[in-house]
C-alpha positions in Angstrom: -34.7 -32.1 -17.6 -37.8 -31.7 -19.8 -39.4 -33.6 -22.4 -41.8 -33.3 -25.8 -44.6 -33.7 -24.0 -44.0 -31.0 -21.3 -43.3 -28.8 -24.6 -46.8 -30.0 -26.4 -48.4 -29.3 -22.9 -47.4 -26.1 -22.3 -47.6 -24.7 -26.5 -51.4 -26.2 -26.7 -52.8 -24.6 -23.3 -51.7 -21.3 -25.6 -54.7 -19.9 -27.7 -54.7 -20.2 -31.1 -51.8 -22.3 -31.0 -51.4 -25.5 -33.8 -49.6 -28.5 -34.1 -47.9 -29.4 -37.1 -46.1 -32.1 -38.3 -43.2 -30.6 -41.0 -40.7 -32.5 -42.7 -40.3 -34.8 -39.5 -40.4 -32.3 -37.3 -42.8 -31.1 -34.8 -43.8 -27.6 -35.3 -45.8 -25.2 -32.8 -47.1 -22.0 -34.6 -50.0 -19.3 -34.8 -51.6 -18.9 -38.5 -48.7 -19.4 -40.8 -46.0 -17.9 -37.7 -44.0 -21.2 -36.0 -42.9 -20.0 -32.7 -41.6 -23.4 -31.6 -40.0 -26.5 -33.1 -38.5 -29.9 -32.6 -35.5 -30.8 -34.3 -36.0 -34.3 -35.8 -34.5 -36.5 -33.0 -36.8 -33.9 -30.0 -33.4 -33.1 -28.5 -33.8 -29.5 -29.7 -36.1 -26.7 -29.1 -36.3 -23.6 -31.7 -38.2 -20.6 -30.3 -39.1 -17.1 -31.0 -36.5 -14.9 -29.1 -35.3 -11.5 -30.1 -32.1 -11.6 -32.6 -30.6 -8.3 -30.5 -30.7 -9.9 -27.7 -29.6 -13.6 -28.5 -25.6 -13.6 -28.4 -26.2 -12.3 -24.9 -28.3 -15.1 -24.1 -26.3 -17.7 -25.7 -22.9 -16.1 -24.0 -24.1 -16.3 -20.7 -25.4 -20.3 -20.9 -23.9 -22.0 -23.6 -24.6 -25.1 -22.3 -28.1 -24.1 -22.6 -28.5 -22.3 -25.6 -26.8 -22.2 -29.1 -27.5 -19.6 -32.4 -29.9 -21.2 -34.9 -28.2 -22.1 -38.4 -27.2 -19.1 -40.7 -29.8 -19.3 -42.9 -32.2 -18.8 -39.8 -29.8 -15.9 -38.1 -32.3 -13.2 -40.1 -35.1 -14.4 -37.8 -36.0 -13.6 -34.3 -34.7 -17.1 -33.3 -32.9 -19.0 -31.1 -32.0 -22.3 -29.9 -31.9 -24.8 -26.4 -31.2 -28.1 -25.2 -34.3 -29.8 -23.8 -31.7 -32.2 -21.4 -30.5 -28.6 -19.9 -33.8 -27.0 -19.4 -35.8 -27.1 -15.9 -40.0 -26.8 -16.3 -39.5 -23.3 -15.0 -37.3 -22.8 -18.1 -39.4 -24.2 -20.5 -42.7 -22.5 -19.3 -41.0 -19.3 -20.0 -39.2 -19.9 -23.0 -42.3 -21.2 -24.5 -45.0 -18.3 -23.3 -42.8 -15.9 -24.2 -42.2 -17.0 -27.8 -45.8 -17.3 -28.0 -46.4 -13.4 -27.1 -44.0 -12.4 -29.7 -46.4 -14.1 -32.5 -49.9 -13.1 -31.2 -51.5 -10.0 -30.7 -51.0 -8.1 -27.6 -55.1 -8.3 -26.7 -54.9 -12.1 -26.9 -51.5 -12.1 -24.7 -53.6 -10.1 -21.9 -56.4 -11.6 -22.0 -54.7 -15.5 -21.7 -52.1 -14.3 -19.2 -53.8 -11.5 -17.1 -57.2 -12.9 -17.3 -60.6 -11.0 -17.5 -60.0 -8.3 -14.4 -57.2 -7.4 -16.9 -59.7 -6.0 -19.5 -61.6 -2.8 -19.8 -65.1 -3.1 -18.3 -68.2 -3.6 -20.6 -70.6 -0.6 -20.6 -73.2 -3.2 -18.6 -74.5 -3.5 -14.7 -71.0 -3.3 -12.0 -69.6 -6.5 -10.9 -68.5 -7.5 -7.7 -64.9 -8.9 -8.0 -64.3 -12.4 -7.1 -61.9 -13.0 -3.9 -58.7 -14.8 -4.1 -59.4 -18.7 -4.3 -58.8 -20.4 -1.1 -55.7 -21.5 0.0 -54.5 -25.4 0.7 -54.3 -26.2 3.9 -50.4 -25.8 5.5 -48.2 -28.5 4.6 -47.1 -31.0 7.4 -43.2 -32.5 7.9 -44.4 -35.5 5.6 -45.4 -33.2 2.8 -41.6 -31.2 3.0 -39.6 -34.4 3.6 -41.4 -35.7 0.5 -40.7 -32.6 -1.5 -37.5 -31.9 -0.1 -36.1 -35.4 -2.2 -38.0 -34.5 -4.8 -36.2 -30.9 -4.9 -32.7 -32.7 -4.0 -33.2 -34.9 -6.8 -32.6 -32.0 -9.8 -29.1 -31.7 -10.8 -27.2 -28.9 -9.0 -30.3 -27.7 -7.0 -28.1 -25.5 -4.7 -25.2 -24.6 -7.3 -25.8 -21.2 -8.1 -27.3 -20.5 -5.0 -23.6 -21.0 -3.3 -22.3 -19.4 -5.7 -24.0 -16.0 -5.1 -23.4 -16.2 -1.2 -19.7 -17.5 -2.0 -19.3 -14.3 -4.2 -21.6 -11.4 -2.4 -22.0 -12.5 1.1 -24.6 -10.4 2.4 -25.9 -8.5 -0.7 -25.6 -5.2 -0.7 -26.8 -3.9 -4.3 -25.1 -0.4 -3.7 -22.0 -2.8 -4.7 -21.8 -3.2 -8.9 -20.5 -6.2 -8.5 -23.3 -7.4 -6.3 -25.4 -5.9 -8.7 -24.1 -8.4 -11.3 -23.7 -11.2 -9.5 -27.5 -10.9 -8.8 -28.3 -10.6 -12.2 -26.2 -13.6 -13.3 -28.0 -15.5 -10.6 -31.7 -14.4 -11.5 -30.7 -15.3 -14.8 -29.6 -19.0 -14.1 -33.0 -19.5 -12.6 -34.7 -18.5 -15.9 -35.3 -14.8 -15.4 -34.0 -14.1 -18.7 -32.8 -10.5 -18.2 -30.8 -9.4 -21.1 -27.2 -8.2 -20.4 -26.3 -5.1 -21.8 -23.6 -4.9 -24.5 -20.6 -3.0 -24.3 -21.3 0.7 -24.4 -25.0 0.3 -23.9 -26.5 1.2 -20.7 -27.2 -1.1 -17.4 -31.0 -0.8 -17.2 -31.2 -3.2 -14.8 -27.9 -3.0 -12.9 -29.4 1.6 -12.8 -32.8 0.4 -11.7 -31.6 -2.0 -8.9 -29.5 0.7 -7.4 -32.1 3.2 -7.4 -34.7 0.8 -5.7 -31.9 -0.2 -3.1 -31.1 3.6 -1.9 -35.3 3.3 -1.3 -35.2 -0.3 0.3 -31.8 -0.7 1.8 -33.2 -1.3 5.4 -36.1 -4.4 4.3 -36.9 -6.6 7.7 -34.5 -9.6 8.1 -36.6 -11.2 10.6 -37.2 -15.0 9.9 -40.5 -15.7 7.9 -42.3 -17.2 11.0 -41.6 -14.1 13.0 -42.7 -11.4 10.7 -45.2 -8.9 12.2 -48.1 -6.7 10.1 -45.6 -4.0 10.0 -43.1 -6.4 8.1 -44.9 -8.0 6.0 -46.0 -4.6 4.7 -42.9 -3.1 3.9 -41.7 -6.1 1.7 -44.8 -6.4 0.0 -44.3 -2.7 -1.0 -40.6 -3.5 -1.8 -41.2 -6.1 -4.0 -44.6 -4.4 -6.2 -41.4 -1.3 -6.7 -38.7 -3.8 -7.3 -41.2 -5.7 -9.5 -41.8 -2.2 -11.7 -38.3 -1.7 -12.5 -37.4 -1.1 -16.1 -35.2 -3.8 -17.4 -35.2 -2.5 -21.0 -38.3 -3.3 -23.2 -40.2 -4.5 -19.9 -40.1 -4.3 -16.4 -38.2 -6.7 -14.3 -41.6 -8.9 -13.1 -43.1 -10.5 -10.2 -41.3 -13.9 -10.5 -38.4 -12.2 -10.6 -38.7 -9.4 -7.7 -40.0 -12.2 -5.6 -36.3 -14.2 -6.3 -34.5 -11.1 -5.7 -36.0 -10.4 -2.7 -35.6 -13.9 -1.5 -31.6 -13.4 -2.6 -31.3 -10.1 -0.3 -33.1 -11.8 2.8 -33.4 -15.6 2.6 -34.9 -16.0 6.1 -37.6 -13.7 5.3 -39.1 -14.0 2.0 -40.5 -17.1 0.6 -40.6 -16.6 -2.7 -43.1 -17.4 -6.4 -42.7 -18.1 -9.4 -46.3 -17.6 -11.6 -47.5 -20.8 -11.2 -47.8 -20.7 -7.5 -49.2 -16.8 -7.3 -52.2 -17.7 -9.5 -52.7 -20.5 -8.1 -52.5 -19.6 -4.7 -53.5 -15.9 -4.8 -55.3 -15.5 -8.9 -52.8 -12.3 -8.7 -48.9 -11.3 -8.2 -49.7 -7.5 -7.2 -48.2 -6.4 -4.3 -51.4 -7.1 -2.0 -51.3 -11.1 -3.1 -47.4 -10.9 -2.4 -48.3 -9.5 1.4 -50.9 -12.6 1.5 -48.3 -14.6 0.4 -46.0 -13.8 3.3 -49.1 -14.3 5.5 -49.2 -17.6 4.2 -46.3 -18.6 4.8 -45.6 -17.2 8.4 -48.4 -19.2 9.1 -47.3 -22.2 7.9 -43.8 -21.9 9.1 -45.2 -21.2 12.4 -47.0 -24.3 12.1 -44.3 -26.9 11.0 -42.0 -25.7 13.9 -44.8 -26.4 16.3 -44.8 -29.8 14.7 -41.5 -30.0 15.3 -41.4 -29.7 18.4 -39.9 -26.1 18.8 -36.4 -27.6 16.8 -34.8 -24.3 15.8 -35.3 -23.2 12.2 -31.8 -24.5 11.2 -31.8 -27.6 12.8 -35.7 -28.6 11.2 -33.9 -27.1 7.3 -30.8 -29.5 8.1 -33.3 -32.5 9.4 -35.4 -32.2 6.1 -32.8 -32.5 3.9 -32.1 -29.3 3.2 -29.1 -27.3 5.0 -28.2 -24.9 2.9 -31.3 -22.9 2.4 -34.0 -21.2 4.9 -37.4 -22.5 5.7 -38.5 -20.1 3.9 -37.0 -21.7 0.9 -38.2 -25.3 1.2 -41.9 -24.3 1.8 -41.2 -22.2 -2.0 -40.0 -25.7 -2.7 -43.0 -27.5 -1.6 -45.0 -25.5 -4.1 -42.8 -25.8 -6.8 -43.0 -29.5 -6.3 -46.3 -29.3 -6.2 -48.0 -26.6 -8.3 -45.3 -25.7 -10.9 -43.6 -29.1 -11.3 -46.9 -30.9 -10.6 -45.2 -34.1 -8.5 -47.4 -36.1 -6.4 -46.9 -36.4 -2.9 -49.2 -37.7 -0.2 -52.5 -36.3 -0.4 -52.8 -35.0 2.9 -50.2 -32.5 1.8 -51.0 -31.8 -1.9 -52.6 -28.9 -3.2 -55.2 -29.5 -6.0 -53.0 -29.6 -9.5 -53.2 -25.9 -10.5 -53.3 -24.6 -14.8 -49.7 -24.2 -15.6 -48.3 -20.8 -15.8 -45.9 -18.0 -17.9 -45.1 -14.0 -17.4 -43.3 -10.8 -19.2 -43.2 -8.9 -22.0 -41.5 -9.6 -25.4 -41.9 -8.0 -29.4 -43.6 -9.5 -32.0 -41.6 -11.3 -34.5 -41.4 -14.0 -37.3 -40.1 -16.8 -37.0 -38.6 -20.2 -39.0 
């Protein structure tokens, strides 16, 4: 769950972006454009969202989301429940209404940063190195973050339900295809679902990436050589490319998918964590990002004592997923969600993040 103040956090880090107070209701908006706003009591969130593609959203999590009143339907609108919204959610419900409203150059320049930009005609300069990485976590730091994890409502739900329904994924199966997409979606991808008679984009692109990728390394994270980490990292900068409509289907996305087609393997991002971690989510921060986490995965079952993956997942609290998974977990705890644990274990509190693409619009 997510409050006002996680919205006001996330909507004034945003350039140009103004707080208004309107009728009793707090209002979030660039010039005269609102692109967020309260509903009296702040159990309500309006945002910017494209009007072609909101019954899909609102079909597929009506718990979630609802249509904004008829009067508002003209606008590129849409409406969510604060109570059913994760921080993940929220980061990229807001950033993306924001990037409808503002112009692209401001977009790129907030999200992508400088390296982003066209040079300046002045003297070359030398690129600055990823930052420096926090040092691995200990068994304290993931038993810590593991009840912190455990702790959100129906952490695992979705996640059973894909293995329940798939298996093994194999996205040469439509249905897997789907069940993917619905899955990516509960976790806040916010890939649009095609309406009847329109194309799959994403269900096409998937299957084309698969006939290239079908073979990707199942060995566990700790265990993955140069050779390995190389081939996913390549996977996942294609699988990150993939037209999904208007945009491409993104690096917080591929790195989920990936992580849903081999769970022992992959440890995945979300934006947060690659810019904090890596200041980039291109396929050569993605192979460091592996590297990363071999290493540490190595390291916490030397501190175990050599307990078997399994047996170390099901001891911290946390049976049903890979360790893999549960060091993700430790940085979402710590980066994206930004919960303090000991400091031994806890990275430095990192800017919160946002990513894709999205059309202008106006908005109520």
């Amino acid at each position: 769950m997510v409050t006002v103040d996680d919205v006001r956090r996330l909507a004034t880090a945003l350039p140009r972006t103004e707080e208004h107070l309107v009728r009793d209701r707090v209002k979030f908006r660039i010039g005269k454009i609102v692109y967020l706003a309260l509903s009296r009591d702040e159990s309500e969130l309006g945002f910017a969202f494209p009007k072609e593609e909101r019954a899909a959203l609102v079909a597929a999590e009506p718990e979630k989301f609802f249509l904004p009143r008829e009067s508002d339907l003209r606008f590129h609108w849409a409406e969510a429940r604060l109570a059913a919204l994760d921080l993940d959610e929220l980061t990229e419900l807001v950033t993306e209404a924001w990037r409808m409203v503002v112009p692209a150059r401001v977009a790129r320049e907030h999200l992508d940063g400088p390296a982003a930009q066209s040079p300046a005609p002045t003297r070359a300069r030398t690129p600055a190195g990823p930052p420096p990485l926090p040092p691995a976590p200990g068994l304290a730091g993931l038993h810590a973050t593991a009840e912190v994890f455990n702790g959100f409502p129906g952490v695992d739900h979705s996640w059973l339900a894909l293995r329940a329904a798939t298996g093994t994924l194999d996205l040469s199966v439509p249905a897997h295809r789907d069940a993917l997409h619905r899955w990516l979606n509960s976790w806040g991808c916010r890939i649009r679902y095609p309406r009847e008679g329109e194309p799959d984009a994403f269900g096409a692109g998937l299957a084309a990436w698969w006939e290239r990728h079908h073979t990707l390394p199942d060995a566990p994270l700790a265990a993955l050589g140069p050779r390995e980490v190389s081939r996913l990292a390549k996977a996942y900068a294609e699988l990150a490319a993939v037209p999904v409509g208007r945009r491409s289907l993104g690096p917080t996305a591929a790195s989920k998918a990936l992580y849903a087609l081999r769970p022992a393997s992959v440890m995945p991002w979300d934006a947060a964590i690659a810019d904090r971690l890596h200041g980039a989510r291109d396929g050569a921060a993605f192979a460091r990002h592996l590297r990363t986490g071999g290493a540490w995965a190595r390291a916490v079952l030397a501190e175990a004592g050599g307990l078997h993956e399994a047996a170390l997942c099901a001891e911290l609290g946390r049976p049903e997923v890979s360790l893999a998974k549960i060091l993700d977990e430790y940085l979402y705890v710590t980066i994206t969600y930004g919960a303090r644990i000991p400091p031994a274990d806890r990275p430095a509190d990192p800017p919160a993040d946002p990513p894709a693409q999205a059309p202008r619009a106006d908005a109520p």
